[in-house]
C-alpha positions as CSV (number, residue, x, y, z in Angstrom):
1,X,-84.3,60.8,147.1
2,X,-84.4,57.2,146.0
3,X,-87.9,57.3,145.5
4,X,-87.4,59.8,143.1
5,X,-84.4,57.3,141.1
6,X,-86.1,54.3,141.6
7,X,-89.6,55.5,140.2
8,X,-88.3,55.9,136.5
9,X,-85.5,53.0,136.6
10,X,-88.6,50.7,137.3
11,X,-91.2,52.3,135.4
12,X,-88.5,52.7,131.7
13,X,-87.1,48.4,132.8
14,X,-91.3,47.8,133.3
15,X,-91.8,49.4,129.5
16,X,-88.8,48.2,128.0
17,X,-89.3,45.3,128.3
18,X,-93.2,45.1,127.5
19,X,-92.5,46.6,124.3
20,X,-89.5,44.5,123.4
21,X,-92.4,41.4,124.3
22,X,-95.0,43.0,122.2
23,X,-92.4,43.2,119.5
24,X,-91.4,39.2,119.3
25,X,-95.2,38.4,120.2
26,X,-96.0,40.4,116.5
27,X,-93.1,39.2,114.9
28,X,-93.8,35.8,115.9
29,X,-97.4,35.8,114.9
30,X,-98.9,33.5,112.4
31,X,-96.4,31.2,112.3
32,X,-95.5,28.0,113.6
33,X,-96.9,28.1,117.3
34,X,-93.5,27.1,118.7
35,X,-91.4,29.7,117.1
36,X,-88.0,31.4,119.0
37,X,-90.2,34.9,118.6
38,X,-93.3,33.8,120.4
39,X,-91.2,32.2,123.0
40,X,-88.8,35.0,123.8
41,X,-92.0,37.4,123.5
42,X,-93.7,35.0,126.3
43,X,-90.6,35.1,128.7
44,X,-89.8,39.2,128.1
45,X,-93.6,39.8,128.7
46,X,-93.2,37.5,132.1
47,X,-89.8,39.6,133.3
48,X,-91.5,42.8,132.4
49,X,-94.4,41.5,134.7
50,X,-92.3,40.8,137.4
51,X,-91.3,44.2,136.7
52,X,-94.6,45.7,137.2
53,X,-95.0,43.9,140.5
54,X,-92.2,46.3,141.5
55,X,-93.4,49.1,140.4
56,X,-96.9,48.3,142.0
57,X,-95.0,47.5,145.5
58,X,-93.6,50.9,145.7
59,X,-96.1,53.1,143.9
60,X,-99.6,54.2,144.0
61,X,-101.5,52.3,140.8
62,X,-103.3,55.5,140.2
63,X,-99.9,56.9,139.1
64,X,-97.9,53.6,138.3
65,X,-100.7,52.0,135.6
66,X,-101.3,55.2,133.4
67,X,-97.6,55.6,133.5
68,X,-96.6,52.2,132.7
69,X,-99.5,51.8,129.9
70,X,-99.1,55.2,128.4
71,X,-95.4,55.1,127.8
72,X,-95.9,51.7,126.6
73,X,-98.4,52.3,124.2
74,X,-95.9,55.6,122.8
75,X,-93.0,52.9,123.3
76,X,-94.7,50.3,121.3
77,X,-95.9,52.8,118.7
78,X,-92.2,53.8,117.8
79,X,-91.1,49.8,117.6
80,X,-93.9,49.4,115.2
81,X,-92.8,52.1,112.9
82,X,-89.0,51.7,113.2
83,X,-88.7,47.6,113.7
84,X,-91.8,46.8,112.2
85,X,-92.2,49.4,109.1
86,X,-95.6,49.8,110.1
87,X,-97.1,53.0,109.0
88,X,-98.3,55.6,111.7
89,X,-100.7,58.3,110.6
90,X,-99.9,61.6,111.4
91,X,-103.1,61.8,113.7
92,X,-101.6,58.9,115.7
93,X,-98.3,60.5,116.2
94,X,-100.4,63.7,117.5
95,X,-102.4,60.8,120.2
96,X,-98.5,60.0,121.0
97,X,-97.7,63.6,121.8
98,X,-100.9,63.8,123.5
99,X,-100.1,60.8,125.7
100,X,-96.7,61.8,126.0
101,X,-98.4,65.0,127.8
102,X,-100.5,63.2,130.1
103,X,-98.2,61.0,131.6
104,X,-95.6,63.7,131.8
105,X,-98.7,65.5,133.8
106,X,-99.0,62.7,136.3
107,X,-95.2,61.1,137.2
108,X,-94.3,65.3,137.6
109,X,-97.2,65.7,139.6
110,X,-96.3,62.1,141.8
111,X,-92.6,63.3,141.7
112,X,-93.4,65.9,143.4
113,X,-95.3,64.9,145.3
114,X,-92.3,62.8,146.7
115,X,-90.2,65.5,147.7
């Protein structure tokens, strides 16, 4: 049963945190080296690694990466467009549904599994 808790508190910190890195990282981007965005992106993307770690002690990578990476890449997408203003195709958003299907295919089947 905590398996089951602990698998997506982990996995959603683990994301959360990657995409709030990847976020500061772009905003901080072609400025001044030493800027408070590239810095804070540098120190979120170390906690969300430390994250990871977690994640990687308690769960098989074959279900923990393509979790981790998809919902990152879907997380990432939506900071771009909402945060960022960054325009995302139509096509893309159907990849993001598409991603959204695989992962929901693998932690359901690892879930499962648990039980």
């Amino acid at each position: 049963m905590l398996a089951n808790l602990l698998f997506p508190v982990l996995i959603l910190l683990t994301v959360g945190l990657n995409t709030l890195a990847q976020t500061f990282l772009k905003l901080g981007a072609g400025q001044n080296p030493l800027n408070v965005y590239l810095l804070g992106g540098i120190l979120v993307y170390g906690l969300s690694t430390v994250f990871y770690i977690l994640v990687l002690g308690k769960f098989n990578l074959s279900v923990a990466y393509p979790v981790v990476i998809g919902l990152t890449v879907v997380a990432t997408t939506i900071a771009g467009a909402v945060i960022l203003k960054e325009k995302v195709s139509p096509v893309d958003w159907v990849g993001v549904g598409l991603m959204l299907s695989g992962i929901c295919a693998i932690a359901f089947g690892r879930l499962s599994s648990i039980t």
